[in-house]
N, CA and C atoms as an extended XYZ file, in Angstrom:
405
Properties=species:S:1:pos:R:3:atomname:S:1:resname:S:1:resid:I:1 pbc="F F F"
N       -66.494       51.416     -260.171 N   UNK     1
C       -65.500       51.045     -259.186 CA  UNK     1
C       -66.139       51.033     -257.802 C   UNK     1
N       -65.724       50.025     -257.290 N   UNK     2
C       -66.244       50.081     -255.759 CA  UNK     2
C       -65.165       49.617     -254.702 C   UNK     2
N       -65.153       50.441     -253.663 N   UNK     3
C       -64.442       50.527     -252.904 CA  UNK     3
C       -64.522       49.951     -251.238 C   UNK     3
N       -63.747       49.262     -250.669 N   UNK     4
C       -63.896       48.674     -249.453 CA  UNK     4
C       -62.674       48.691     -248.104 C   UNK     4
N       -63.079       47.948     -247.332 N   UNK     5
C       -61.837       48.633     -246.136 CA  UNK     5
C       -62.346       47.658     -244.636 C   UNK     5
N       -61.376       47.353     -244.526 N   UNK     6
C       -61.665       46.588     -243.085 CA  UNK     6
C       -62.163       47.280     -241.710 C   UNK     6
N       -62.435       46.764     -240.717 N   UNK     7
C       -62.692       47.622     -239.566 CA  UNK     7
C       -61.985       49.279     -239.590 C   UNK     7
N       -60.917       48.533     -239.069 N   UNK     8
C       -59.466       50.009     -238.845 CA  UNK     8
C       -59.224       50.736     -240.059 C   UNK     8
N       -59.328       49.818     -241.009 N   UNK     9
C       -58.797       51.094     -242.292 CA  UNK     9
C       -57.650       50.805     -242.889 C   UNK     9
N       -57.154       49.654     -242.522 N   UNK    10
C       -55.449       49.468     -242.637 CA  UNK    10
C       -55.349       49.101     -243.867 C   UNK    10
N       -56.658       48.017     -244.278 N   UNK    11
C       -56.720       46.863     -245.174 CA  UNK    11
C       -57.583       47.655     -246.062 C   UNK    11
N       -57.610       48.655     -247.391 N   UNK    12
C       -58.071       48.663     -248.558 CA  UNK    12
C       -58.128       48.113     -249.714 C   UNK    12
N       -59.491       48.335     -250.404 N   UNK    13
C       -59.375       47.491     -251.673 CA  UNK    13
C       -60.442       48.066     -252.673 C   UNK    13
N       -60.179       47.845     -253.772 N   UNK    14
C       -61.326       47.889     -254.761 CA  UNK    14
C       -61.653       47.089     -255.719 C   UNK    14
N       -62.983       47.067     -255.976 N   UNK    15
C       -63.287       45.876     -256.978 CA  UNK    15
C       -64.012       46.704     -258.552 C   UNK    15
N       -63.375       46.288     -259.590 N   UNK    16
C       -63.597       46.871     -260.691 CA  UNK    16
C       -65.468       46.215     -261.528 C   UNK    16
N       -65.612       47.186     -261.950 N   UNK    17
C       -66.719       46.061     -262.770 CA  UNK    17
C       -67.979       45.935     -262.110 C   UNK    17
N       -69.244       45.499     -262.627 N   UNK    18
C       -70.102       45.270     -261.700 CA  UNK    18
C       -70.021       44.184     -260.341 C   UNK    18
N       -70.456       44.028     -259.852 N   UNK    19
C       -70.952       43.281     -258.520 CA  UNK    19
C       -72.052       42.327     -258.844 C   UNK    19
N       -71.619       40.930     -258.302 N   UNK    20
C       -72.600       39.746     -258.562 CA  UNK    20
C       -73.307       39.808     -257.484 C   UNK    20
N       -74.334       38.946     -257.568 N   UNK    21
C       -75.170       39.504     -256.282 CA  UNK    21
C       -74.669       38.802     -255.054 C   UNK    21
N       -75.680       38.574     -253.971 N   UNK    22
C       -74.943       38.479     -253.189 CA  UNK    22
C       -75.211       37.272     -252.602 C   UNK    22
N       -74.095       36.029     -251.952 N   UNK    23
C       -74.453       34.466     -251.996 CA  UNK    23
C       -74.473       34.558     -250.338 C   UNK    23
N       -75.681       34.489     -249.523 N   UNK    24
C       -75.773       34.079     -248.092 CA  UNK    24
C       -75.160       32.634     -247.669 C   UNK    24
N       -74.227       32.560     -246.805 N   UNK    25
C       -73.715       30.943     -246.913 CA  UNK    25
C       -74.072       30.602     -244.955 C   UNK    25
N       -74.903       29.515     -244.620 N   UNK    26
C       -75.511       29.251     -243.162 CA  UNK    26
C       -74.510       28.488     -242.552 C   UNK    26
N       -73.196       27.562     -243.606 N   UNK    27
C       -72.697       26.670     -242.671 CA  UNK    27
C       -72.108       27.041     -241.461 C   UNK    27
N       -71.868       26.105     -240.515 N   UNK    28
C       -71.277       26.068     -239.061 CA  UNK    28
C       -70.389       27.137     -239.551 C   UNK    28
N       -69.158       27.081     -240.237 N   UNK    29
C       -67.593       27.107     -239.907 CA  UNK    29
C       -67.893       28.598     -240.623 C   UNK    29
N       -68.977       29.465     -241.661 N   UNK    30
C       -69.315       30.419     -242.125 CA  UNK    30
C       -70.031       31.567     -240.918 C   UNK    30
N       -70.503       30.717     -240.124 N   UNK    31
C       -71.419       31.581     -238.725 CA  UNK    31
C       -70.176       31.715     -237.631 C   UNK    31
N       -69.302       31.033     -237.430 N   UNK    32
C       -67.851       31.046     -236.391 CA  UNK    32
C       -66.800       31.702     -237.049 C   UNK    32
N       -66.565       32.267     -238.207 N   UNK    33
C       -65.765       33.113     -238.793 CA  UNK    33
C       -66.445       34.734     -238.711 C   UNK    33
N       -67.860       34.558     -238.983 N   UNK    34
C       -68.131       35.702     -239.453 CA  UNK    34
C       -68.638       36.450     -237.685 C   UNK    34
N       -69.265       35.563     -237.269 N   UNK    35
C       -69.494       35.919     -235.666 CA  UNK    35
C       -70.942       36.451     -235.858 C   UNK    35
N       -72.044       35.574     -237.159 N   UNK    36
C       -73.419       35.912     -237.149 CA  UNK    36
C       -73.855       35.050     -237.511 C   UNK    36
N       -75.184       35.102     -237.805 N   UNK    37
C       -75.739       33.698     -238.099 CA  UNK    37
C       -75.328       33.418     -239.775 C   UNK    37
N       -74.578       34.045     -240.416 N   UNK    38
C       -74.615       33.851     -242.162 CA  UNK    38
C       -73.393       34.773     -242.135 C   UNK    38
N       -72.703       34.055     -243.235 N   UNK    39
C       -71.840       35.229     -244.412 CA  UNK    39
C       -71.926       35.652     -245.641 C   UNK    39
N       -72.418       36.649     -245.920 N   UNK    40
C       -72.516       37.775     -246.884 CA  UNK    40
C       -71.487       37.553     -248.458 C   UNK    40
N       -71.174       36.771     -249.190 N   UNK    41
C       -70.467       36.827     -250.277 CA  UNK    41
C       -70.749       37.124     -251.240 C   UNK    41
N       -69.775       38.096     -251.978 N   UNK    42
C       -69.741       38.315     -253.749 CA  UNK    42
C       -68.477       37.557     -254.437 C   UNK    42
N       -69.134       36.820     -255.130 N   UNK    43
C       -67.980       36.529     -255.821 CA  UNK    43
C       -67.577       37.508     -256.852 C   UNK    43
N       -66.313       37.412     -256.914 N   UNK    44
C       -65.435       38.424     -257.668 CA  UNK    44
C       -63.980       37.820     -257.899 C   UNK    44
N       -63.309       38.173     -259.416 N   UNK    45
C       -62.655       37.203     -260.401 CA  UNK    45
C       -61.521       38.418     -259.590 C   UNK    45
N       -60.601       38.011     -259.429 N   UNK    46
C       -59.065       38.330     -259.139 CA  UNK    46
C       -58.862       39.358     -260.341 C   UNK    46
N       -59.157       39.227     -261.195 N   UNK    47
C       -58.578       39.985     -262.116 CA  UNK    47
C       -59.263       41.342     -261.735 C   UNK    47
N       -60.551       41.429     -261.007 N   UNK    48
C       -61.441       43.246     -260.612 CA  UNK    48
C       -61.211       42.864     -259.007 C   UNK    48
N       -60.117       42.591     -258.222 N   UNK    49
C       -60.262       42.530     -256.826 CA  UNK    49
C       -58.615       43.093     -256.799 C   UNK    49
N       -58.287       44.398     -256.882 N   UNK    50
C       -57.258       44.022     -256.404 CA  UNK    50
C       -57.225       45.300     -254.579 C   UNK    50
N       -56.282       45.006     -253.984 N   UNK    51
C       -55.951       45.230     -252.824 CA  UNK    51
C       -55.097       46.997     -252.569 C   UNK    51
N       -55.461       48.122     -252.426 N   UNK    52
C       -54.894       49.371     -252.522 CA  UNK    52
C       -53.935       49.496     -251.628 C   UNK    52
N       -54.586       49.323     -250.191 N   UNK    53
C       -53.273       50.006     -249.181 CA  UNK    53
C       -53.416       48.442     -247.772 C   UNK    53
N       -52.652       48.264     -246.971 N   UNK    54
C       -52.457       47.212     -245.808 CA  UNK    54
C       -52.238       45.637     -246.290 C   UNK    54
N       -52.206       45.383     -247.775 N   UNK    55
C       -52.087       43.845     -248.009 CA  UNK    55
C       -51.082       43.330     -247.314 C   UNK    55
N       -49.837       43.982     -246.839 N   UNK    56
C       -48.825       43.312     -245.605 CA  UNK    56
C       -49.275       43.116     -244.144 C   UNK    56
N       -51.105       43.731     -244.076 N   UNK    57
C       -51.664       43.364     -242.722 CA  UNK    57
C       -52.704       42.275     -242.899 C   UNK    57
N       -52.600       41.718     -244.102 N   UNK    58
C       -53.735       40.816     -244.342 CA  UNK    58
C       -52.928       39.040     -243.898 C   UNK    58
N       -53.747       38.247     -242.828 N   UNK    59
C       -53.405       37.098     -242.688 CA  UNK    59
C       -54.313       35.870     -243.403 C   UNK    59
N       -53.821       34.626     -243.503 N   UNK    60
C       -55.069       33.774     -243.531 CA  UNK    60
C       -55.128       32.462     -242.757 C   UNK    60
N       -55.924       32.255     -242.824 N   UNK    61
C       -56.312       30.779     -241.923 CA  UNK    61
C       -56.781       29.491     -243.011 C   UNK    61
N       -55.889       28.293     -242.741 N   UNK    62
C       -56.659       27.491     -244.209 CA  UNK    62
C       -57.597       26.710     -243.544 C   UNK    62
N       -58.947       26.408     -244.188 N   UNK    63
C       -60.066       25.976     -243.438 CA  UNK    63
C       -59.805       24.484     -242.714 C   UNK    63
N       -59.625       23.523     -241.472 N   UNK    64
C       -59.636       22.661     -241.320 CA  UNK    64
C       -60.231       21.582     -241.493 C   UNK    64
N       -61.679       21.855     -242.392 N   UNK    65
C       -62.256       20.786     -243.014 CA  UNK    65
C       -62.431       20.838     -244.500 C   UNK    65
N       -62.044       21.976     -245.008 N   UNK    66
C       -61.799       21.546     -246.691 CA  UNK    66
C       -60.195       22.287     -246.635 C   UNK    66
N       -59.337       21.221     -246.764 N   UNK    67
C       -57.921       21.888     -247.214 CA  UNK    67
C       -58.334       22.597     -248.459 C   UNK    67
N       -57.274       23.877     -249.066 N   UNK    68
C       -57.281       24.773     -249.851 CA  UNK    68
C       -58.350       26.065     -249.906 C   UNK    68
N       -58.957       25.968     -248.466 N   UNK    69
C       -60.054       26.699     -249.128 CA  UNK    69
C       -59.081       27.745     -247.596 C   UNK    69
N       -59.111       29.267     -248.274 N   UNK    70
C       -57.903       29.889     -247.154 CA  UNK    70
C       -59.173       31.450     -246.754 C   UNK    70
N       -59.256       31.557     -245.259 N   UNK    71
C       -60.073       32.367     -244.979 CA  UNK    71
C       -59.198       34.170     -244.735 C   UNK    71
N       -58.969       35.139     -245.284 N   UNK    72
C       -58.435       36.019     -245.376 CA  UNK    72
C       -58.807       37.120     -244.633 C   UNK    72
N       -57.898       37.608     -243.578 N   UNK    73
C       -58.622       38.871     -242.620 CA  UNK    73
C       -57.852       39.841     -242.084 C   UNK    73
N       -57.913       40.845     -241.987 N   UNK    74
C       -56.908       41.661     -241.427 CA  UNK    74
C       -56.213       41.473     -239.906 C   UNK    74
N       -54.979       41.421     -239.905 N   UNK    75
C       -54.119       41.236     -238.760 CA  UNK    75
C       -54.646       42.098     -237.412 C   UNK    75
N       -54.858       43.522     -237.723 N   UNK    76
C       -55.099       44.556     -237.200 CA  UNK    76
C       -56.450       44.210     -236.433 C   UNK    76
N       -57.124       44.515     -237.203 N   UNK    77
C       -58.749       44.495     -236.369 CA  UNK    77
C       -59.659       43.071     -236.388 C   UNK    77
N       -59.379       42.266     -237.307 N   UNK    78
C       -59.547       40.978     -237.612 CA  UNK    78
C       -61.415       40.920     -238.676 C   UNK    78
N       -60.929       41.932     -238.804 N   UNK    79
C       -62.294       42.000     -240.173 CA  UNK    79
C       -61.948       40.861     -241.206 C   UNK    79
N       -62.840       39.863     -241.449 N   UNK    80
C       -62.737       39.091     -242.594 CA  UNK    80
C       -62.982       39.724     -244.189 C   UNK    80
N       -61.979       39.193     -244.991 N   UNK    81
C       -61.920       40.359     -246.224 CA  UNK    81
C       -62.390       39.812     -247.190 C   UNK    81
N       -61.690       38.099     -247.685 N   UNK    82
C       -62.315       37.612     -248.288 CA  UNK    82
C       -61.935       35.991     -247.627 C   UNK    82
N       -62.188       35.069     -248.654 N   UNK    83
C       -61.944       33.918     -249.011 CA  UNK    83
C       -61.649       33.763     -250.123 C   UNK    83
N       -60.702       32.313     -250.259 N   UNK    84
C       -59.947       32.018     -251.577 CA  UNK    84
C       -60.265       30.202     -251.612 C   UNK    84
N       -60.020       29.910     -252.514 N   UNK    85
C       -60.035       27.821     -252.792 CA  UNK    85
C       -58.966       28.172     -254.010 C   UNK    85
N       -57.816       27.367     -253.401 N   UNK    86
C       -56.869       26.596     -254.574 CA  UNK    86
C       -57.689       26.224     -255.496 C   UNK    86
N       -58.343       25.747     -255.506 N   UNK    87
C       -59.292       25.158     -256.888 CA  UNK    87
C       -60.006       25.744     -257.180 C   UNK    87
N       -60.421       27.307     -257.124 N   UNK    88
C       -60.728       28.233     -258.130 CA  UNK    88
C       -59.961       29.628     -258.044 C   UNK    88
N       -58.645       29.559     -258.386 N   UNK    89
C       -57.710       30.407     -257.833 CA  UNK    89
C       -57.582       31.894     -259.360 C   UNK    89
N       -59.079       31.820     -259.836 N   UNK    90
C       -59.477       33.096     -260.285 CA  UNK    90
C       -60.556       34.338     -259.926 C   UNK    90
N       -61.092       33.124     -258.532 N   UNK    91
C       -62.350       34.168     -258.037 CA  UNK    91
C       -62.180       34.042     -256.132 C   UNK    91
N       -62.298       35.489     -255.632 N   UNK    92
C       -62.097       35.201     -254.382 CA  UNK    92
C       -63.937       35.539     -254.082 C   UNK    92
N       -63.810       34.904     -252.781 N   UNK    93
C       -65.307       36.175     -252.031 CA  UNK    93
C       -65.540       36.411     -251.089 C   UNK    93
N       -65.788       37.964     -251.787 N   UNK    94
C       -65.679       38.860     -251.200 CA  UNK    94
C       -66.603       39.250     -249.692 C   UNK    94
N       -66.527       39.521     -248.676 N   UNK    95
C       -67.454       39.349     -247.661 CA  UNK    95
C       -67.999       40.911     -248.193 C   UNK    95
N       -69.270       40.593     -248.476 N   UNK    96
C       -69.957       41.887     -248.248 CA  UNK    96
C       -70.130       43.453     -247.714 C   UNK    96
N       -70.230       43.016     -246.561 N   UNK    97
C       -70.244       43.769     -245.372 CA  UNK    97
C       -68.674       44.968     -245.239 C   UNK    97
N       -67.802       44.482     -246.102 N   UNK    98
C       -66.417       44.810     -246.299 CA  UNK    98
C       -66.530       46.442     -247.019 C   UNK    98
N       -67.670       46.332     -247.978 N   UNK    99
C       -67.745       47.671     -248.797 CA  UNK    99
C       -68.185       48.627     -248.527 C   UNK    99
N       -67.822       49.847     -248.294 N   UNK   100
C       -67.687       51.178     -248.189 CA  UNK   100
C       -69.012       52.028     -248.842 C   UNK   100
N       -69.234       51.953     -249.733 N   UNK   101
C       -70.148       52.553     -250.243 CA  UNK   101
C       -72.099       51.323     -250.176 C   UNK   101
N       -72.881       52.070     -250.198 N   UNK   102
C       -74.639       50.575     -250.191 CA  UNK   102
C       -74.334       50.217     -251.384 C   UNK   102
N       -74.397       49.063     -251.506 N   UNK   103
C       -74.541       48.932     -252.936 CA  UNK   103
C       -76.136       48.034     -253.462 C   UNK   103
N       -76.697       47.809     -254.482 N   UNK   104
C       -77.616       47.697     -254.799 CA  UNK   104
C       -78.006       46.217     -254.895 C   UNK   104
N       -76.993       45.187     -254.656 N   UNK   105
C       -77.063       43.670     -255.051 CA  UNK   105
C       -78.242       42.997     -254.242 C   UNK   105
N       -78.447       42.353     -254.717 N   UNK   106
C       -80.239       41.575     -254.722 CA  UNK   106
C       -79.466       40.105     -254.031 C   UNK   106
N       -79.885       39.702     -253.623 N   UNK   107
C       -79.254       38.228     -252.382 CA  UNK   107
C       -79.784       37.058     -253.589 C   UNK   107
N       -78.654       36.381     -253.994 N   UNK   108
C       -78.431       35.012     -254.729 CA  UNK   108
C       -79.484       34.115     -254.138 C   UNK   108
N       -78.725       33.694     -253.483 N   UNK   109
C       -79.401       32.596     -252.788 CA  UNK   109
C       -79.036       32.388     -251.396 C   UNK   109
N       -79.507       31.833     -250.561 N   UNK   110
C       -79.416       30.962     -249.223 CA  UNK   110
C       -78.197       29.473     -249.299 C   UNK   110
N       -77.367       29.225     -248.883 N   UNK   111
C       -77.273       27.804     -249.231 CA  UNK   111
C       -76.705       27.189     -247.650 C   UNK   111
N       -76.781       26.259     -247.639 N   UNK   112
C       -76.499       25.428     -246.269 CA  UNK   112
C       -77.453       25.733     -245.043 C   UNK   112
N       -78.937       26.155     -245.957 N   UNK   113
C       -79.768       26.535     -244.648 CA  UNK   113
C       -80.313       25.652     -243.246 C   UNK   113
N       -79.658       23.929     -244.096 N   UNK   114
C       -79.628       23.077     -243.645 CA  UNK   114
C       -78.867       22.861     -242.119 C   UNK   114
N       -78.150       23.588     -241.641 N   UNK   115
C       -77.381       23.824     -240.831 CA  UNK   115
C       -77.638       25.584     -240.360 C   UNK   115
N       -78.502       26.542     -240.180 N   UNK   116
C       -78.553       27.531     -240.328 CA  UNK   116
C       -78.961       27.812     -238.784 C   UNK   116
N       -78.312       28.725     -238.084 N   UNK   117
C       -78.687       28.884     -237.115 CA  UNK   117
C       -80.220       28.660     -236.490 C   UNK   117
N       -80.607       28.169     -235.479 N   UNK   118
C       -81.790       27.596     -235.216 CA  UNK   118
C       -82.382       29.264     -234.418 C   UNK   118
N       -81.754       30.461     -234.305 N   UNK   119
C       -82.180       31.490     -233.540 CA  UNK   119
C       -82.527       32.599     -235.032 C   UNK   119
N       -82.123       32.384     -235.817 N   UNK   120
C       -82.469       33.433     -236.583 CA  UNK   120
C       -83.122       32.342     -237.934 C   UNK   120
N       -84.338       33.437     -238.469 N   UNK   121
C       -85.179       33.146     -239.529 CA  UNK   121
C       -84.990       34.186     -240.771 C   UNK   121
N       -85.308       33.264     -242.179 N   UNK   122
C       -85.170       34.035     -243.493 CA  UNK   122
C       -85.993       34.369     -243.682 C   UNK   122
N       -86.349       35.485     -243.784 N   UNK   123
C       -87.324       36.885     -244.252 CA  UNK   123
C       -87.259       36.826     -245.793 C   UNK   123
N       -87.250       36.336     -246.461 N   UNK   124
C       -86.810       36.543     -247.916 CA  UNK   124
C       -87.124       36.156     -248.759 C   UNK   124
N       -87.559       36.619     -250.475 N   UNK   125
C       -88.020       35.243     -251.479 CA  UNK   125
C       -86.239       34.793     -252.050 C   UNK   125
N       -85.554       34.686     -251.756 N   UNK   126
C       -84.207       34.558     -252.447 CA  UNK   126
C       -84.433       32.927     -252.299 C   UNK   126
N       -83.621       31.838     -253.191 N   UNK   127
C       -84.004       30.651     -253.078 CA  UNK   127
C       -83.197       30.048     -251.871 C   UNK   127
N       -83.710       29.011     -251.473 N   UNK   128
C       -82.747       28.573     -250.466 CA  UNK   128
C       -82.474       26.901     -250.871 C   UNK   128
N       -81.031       26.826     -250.418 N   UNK   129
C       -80.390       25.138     -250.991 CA  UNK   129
C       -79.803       24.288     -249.755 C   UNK   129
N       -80.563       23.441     -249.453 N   UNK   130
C       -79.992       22.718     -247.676 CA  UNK   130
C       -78.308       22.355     -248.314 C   UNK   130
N       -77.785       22.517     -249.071 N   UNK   131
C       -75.958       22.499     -249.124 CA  UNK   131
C       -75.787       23.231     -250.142 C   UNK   131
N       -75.153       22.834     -251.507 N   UNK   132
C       -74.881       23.898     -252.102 CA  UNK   132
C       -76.080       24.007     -253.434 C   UNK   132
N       -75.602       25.211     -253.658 N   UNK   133
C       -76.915       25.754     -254.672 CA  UNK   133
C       -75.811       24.165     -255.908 C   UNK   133
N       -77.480       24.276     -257.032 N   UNK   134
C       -77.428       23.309     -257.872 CA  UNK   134
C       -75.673       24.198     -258.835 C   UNK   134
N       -75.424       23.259     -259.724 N   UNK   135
C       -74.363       23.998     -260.628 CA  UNK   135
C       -74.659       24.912     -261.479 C   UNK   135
């Protein structure tokens, strides 16, 4: 079990099961949400995500260039919690940085490095995909 929590504390959650690793995403609208050069995602199936204490402080924003895809964050402190897409409405993901305890996940991949901030550089052998990783 692993456990997570927004800035303030309002917004808890836990995710059952292991942890996938972890997907770095460079696009524009991923660096203006997160307020860094990258966002940190695990994907994780709804069925091991569920929400403990503040889900009545959780808002979302639906992305303005892909309808359905809905960005999820606490009202309170405005920590981003996860993301969701209507069109895969069994897996959210999870922002990283969200969890409470280190956890051990090894970085997926890079993708949209194509667009990746021009001030910060990848240190890393993780693969990198100028849009999205292959299927």
């Amino acid at each position: 079990m692993h456990k997570g929590s927004c800035y303030c504390g309002v917004v808890r959650f836990e995710v059952s099961g292991d942890l996938n690793p972890v997907q770095i995403c460079h696009c524009g609208q991923c660096r203006k949400a997160q307020g860094g050069p990258f966002a940190s995602n695990i994907p994780v199936t709804t069925d091991n995500f569920t929400i403990t204490a503040g889900e009545d402080q959780l808002t979302s924003l639906e992305s303005s260039s892909r309808p359905g895809k809905y960005r999820v964050f606490c009202q309170q402190c405005g920590s981003p919690i996860i993301s969701r897409m209507d069109s895969r409405p069994d897996v959210v993901r999870l922002r990283a940085g969200t969890l409470d305890e280190p956890i051990n996940q090894k970085i997926a991949h890079h993708q949209f490095v194509a667009f990746k901030a021009g001030w910060y550089q990848i240190n890393d052998d993780a693969p990198q995909y100028d849009e999205y990783p292959p299927a």
